[in-house]
Biopython code that builds the backbone (N, CA, C, O; Angstrom):
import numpy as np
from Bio.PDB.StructureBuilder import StructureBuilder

atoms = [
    (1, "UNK", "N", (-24.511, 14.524, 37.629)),
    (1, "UNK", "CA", (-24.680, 15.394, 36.492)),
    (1, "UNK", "C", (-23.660, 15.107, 35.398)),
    (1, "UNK", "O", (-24.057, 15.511, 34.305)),
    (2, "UNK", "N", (-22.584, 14.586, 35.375)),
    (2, "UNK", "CA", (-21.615, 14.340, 34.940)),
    (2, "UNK", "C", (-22.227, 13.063, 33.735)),
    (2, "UNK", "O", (-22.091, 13.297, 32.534)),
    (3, "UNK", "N", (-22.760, 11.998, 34.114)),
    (3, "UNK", "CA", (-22.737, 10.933, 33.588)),
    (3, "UNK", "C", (-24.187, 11.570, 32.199)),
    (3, "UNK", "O", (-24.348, 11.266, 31.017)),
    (4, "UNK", "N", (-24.969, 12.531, 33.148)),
    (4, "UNK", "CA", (-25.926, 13.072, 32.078)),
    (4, "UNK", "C", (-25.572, 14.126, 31.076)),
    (4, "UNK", "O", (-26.203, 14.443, 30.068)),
    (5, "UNK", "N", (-24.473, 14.600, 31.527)),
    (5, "UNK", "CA", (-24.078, 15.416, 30.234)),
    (5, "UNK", "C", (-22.954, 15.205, 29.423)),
    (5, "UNK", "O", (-22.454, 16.083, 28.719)),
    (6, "UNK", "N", (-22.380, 13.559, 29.551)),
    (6, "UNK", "CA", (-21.636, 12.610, 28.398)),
    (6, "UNK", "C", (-22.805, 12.268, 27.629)),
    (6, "UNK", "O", (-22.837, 12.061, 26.416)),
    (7, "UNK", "N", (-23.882, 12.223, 28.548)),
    (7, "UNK", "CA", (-25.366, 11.355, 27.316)),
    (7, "UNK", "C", (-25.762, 12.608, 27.080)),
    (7, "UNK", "O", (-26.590, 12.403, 26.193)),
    (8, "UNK", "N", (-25.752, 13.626, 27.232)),
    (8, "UNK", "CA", (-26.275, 14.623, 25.988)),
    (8, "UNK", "C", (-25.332, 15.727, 25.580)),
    (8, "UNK", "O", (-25.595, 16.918, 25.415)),
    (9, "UNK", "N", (-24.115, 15.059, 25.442)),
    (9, "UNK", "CA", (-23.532, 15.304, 24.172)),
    (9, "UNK", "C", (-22.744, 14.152, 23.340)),
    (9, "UNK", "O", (-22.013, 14.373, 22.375)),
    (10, "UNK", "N", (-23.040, 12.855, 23.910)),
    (10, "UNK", "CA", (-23.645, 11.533, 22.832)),
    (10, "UNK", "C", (-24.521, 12.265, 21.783)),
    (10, "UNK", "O", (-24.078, 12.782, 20.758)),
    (11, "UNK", "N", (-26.017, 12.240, 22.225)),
    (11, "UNK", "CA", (-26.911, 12.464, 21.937)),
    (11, "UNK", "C", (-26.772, 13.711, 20.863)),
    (11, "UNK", "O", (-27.163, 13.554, 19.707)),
    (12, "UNK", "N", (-26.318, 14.692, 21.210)),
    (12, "UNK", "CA", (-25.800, 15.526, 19.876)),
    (12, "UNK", "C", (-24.744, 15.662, 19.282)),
    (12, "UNK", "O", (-24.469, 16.650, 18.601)),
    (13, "UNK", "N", (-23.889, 14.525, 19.490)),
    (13, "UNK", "CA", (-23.067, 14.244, 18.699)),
    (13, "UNK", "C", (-23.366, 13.279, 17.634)),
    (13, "UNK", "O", (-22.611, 13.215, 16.664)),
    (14, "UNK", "N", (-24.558, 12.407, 17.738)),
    (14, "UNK", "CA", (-25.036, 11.631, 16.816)),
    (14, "UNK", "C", (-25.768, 12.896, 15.634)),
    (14, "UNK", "O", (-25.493, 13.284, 14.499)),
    (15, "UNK", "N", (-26.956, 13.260, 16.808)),
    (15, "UNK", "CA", (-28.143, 13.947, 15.857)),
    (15, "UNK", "C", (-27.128, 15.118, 14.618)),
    (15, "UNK", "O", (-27.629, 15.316, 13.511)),
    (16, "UNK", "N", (-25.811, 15.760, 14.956)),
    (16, "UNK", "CA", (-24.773, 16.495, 14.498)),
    (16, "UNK", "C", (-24.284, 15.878, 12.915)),
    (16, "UNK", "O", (-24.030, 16.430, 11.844)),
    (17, "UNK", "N", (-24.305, 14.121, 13.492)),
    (17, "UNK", "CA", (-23.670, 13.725, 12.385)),
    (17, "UNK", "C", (-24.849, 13.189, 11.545)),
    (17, "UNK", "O", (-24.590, 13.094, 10.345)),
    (18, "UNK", "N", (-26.041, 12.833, 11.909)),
    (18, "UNK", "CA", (-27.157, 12.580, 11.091)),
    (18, "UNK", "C", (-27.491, 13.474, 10.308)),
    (18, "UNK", "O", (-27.834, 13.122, 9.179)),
    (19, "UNK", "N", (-27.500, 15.074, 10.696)),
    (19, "UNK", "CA", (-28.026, 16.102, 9.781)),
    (19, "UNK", "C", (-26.338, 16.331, 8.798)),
    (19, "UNK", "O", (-26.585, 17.068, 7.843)),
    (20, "UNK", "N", (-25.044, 15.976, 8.803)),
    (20, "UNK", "CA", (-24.429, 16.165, 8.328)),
    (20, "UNK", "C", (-24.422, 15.528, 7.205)),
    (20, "UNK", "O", (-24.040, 16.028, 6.147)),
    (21, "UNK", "N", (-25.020, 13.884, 7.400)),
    (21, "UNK", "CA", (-25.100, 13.072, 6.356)),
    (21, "UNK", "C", (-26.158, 13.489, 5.536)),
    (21, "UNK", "O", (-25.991, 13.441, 4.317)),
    (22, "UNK", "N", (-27.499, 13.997, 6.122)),
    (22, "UNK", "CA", (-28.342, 14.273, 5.423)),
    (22, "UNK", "C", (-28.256, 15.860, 4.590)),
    (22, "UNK", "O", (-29.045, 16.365, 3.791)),
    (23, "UNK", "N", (-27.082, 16.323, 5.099)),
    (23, "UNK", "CA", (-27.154, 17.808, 3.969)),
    (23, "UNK", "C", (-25.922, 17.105, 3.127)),
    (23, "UNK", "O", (-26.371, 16.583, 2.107)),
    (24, "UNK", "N", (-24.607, 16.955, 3.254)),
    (24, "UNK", "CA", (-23.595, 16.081, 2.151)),
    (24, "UNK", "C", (-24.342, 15.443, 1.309)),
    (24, "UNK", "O", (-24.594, 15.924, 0.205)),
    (25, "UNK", "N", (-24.815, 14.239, 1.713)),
    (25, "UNK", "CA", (-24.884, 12.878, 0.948)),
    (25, "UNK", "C", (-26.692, 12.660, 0.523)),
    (25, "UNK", "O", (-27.206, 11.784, -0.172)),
    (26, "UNK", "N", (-27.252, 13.676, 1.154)),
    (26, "UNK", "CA", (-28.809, 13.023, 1.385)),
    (26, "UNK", "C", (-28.903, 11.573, 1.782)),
    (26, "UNK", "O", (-29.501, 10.794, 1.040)),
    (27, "UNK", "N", (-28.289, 11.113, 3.034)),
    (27, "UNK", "CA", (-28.685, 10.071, 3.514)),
    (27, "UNK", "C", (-28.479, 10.307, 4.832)),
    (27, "UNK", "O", (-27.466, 10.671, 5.429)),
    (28, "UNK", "N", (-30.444, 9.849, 5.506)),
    (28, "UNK", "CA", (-30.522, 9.619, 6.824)),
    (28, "UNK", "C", (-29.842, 8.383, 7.517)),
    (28, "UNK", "O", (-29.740, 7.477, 6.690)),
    (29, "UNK", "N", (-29.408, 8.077, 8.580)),
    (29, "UNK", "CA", (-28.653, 7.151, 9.096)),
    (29, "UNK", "C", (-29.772, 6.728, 10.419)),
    (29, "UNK", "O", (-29.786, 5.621, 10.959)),
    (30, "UNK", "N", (-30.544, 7.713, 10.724)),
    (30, "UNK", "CA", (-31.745, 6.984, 11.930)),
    (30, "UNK", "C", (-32.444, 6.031, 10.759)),
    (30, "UNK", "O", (-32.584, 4.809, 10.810)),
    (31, "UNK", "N", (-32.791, 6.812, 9.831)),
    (31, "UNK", "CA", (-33.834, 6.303, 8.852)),
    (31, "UNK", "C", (-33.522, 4.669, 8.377)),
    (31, "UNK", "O", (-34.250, 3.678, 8.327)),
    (32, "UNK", "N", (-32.319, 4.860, 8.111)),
    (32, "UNK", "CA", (-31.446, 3.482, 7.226)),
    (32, "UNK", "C", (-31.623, 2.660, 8.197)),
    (32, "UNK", "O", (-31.894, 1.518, 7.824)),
    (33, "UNK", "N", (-31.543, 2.906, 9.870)),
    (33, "UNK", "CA", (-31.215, 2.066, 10.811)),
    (33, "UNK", "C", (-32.620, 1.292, 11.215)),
    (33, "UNK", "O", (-33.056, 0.155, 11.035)),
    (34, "UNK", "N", (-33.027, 2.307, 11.753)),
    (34, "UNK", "CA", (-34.271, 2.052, 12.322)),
    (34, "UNK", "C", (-36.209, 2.355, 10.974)),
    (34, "UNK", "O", (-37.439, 2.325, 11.009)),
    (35, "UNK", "N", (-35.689, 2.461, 10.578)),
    (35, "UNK", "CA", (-37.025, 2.232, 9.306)),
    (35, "UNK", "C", (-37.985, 3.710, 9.011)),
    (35, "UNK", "O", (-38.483, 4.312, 9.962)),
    (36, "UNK", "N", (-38.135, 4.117, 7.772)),
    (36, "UNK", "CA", (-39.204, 5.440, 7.785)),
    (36, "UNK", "C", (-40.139, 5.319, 8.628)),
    (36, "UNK", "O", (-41.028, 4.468, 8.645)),
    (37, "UNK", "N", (-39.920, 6.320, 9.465)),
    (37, "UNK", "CA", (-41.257, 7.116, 10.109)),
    (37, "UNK", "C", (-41.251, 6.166, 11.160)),
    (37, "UNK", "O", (-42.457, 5.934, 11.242)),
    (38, "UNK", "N", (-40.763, 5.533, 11.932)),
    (38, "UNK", "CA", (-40.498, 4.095, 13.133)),
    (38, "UNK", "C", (-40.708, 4.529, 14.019)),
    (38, "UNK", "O", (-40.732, 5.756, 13.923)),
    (39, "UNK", "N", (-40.957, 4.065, 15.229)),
    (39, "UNK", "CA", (-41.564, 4.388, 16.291)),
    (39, "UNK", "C", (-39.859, 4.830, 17.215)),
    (39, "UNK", "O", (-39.849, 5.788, 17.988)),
    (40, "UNK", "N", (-38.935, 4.230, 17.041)),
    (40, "UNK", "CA", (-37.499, 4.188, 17.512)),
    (40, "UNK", "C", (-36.990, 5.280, 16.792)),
    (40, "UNK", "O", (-36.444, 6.102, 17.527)),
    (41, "UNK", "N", (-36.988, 5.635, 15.277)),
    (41, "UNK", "CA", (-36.850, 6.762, 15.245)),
    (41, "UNK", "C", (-36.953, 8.054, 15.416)),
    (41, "UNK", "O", (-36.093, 8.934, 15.432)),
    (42, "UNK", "N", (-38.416, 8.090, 15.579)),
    (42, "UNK", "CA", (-39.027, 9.490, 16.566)),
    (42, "UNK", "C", (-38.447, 8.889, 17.876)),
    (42, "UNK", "O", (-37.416, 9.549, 17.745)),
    (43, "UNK", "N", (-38.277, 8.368, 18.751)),
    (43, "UNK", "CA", (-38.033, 8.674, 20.048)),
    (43, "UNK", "C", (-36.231, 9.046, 19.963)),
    (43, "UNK", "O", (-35.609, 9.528, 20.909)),
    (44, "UNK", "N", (-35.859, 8.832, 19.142)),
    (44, "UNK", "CA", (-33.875, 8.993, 18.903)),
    (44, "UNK", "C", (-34.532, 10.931, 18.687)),
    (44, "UNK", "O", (-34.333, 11.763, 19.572)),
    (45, "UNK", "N", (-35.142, 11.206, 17.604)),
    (45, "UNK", "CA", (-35.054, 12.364, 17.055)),
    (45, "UNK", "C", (-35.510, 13.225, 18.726)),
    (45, "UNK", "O", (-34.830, 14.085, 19.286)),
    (46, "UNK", "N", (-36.617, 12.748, 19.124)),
    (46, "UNK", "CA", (-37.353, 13.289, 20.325)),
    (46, "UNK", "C", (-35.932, 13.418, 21.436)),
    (46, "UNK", "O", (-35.646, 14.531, 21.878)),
    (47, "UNK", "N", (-35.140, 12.251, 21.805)),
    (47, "UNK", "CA", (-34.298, 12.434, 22.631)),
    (47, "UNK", "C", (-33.272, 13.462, 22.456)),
    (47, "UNK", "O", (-33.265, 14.378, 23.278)),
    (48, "UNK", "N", (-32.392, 13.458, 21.501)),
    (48, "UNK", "CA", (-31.356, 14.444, 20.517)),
    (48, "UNK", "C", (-32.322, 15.947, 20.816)),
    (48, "UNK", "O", (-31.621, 16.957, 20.852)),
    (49, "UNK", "N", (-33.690, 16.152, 21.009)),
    (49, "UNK", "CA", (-34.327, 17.463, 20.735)),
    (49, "UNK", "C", (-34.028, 17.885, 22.221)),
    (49, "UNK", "O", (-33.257, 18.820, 22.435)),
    (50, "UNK", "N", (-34.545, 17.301, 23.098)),
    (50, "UNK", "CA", (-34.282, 17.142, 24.657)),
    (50, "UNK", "C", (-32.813, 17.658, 25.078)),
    (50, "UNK", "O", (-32.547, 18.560, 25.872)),
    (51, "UNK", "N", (-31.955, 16.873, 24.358)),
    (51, "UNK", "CA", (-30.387, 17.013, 24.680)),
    (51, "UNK", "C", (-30.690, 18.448, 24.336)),
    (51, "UNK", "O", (-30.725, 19.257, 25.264)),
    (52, "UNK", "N", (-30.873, 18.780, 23.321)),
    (52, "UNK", "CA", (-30.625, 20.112, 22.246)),
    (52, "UNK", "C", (-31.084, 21.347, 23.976)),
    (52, "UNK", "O", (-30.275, 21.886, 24.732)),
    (53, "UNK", "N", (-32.013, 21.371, 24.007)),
    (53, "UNK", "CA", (-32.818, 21.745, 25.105)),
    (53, "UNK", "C", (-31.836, 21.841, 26.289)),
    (53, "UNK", "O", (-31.482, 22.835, 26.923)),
    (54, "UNK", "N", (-31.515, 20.640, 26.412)),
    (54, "UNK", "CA", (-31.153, 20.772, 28.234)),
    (54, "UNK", "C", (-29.682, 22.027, 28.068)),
    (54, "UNK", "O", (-29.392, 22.917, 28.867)),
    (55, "UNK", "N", (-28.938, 21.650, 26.672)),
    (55, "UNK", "CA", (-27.531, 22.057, 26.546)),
    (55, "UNK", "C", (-28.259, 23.580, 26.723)),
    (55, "UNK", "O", (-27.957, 24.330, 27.651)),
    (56, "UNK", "N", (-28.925, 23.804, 26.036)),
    (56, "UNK", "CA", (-29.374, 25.254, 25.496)),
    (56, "UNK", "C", (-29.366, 25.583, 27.093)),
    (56, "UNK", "O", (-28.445, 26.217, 27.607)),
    (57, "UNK", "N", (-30.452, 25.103, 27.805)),
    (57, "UNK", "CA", (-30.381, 25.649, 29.653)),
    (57, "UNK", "C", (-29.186, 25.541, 29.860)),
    (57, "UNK", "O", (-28.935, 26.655, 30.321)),
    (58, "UNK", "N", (-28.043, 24.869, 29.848)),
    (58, "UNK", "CA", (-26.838, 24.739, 30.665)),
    (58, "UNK", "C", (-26.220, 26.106, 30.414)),
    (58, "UNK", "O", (-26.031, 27.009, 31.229)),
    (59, "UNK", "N", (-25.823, 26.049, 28.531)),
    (59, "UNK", "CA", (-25.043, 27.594, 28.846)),
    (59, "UNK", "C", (-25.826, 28.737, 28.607)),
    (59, "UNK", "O", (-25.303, 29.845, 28.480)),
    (60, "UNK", "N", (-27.313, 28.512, 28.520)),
    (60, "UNK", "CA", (-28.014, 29.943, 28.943)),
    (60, "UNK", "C", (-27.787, 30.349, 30.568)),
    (60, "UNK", "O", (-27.088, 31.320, 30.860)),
    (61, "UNK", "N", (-28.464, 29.488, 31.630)),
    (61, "UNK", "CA", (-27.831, 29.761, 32.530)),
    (61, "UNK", "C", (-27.388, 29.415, 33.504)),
    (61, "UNK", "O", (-27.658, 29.842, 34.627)),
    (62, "UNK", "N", (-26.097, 27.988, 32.996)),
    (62, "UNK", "CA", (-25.087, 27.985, 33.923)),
    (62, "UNK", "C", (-24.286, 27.725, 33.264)),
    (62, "UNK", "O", (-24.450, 26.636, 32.712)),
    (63, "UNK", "N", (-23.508, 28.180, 33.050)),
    (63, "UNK", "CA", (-22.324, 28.265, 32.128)),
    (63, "UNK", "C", (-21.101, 27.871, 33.021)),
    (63, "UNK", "O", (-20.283, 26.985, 32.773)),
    (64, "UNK", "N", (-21.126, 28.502, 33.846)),
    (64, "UNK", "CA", (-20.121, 28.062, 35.286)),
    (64, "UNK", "C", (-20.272, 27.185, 35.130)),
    (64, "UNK", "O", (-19.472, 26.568, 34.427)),
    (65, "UNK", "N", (-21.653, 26.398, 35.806)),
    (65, "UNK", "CA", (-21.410, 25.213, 36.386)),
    (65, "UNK", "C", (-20.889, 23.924, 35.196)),
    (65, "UNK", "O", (-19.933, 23.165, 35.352)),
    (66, "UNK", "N", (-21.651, 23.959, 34.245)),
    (66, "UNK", "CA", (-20.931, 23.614, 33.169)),
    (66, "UNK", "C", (-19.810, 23.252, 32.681)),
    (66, "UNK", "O", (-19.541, 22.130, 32.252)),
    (67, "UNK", "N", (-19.046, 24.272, 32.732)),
    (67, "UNK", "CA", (-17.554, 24.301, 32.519)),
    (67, "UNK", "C", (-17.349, 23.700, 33.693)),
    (67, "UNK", "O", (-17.319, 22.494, 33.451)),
    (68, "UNK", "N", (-17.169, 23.914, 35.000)),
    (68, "UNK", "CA", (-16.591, 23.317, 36.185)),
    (68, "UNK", "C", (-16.108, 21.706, 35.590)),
    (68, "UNK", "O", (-15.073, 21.185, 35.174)),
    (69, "UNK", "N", (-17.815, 21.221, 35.882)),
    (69, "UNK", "CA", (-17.820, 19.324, 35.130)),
    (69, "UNK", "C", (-17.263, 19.002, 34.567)),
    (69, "UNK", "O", (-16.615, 18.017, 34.921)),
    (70, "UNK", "N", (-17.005, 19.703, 32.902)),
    (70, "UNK", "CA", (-16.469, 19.536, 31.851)),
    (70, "UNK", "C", (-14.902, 19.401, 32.052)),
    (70, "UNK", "O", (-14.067, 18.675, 31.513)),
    (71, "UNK", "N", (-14.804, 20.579, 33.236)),
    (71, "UNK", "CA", (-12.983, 20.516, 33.111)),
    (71, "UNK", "C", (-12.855, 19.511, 34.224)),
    (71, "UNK", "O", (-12.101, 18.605, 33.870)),
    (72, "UNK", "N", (-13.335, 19.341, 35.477)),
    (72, "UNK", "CA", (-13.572, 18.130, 36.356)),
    (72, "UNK", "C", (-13.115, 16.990, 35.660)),
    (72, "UNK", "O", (-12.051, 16.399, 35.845)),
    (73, "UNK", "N", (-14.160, 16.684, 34.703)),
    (73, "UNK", "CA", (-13.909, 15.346, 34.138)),
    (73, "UNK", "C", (-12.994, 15.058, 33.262)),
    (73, "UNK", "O", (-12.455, 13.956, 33.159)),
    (74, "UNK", "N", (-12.768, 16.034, 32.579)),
    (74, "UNK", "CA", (-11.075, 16.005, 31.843)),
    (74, "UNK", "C", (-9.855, 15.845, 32.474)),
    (74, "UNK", "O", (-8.978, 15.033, 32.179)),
    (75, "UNK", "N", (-9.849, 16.887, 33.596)),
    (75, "UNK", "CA", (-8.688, 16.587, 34.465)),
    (75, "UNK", "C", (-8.688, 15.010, 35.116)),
    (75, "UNK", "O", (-7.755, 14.246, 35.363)),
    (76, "UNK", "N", (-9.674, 14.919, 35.227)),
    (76, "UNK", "CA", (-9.499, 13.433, 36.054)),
    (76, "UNK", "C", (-9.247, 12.281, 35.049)),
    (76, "UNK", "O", (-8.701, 11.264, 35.477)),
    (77, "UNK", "N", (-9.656, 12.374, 33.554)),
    (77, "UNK", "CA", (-9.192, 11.554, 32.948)),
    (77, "UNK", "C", (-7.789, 11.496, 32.669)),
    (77, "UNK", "O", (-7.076, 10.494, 32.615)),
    (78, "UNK", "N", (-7.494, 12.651, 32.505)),
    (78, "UNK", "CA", (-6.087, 13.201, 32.007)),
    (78, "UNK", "C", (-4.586, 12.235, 33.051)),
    (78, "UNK", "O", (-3.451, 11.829, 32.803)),
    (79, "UNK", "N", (-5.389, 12.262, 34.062)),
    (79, "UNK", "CA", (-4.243, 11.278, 35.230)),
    (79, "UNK", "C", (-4.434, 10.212, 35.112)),
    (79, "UNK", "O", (-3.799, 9.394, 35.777)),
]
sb = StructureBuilder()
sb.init_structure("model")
sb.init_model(0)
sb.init_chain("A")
sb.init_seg("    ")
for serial, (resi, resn, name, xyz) in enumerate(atoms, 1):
    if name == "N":
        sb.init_residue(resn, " ", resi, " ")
    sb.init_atom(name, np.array(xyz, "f"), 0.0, 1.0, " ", f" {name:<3s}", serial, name[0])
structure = sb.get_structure()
């Protein structure tokens, strides 16, 4: 569970900074990358929606368990 919830908060840490660029600057960064309306771009936007989702279940309801991982994996980096 650990390795899946570094990839979804990758995952909304990108989609975070894509809508940041796009309210500042009006510039998409999936868009620039991967091409209007691209088949790679809907599946980035589709994945980031998923993340959005799973996080939403984690601290709706497990918030415990959640935190546990989170501090798990900090402490262990921390040494």
């Amino acid at each position: 569970m650990k390795v899946l919830d570094v990839i979804v908060t990758v995952l909304l840490l990108v989609g975070a900074l894509n809508w940041g660029l796009v309210g500042f600057f009006g510039f998409n960064l999936v868009t620039a990358l991967f091409g209007e309306a691209g088949a790679i771009g809907r599946v980035i936007y589709a994945f980031v929606g998923l993340a959005a989702l799973y996080e939403i279940g984690c601290f709706t309801f497990g918030l415990k368990e959640t935190q546990h991982r989170w501090c798990d994996t900090l402490a262990t980096i921390k040494q």
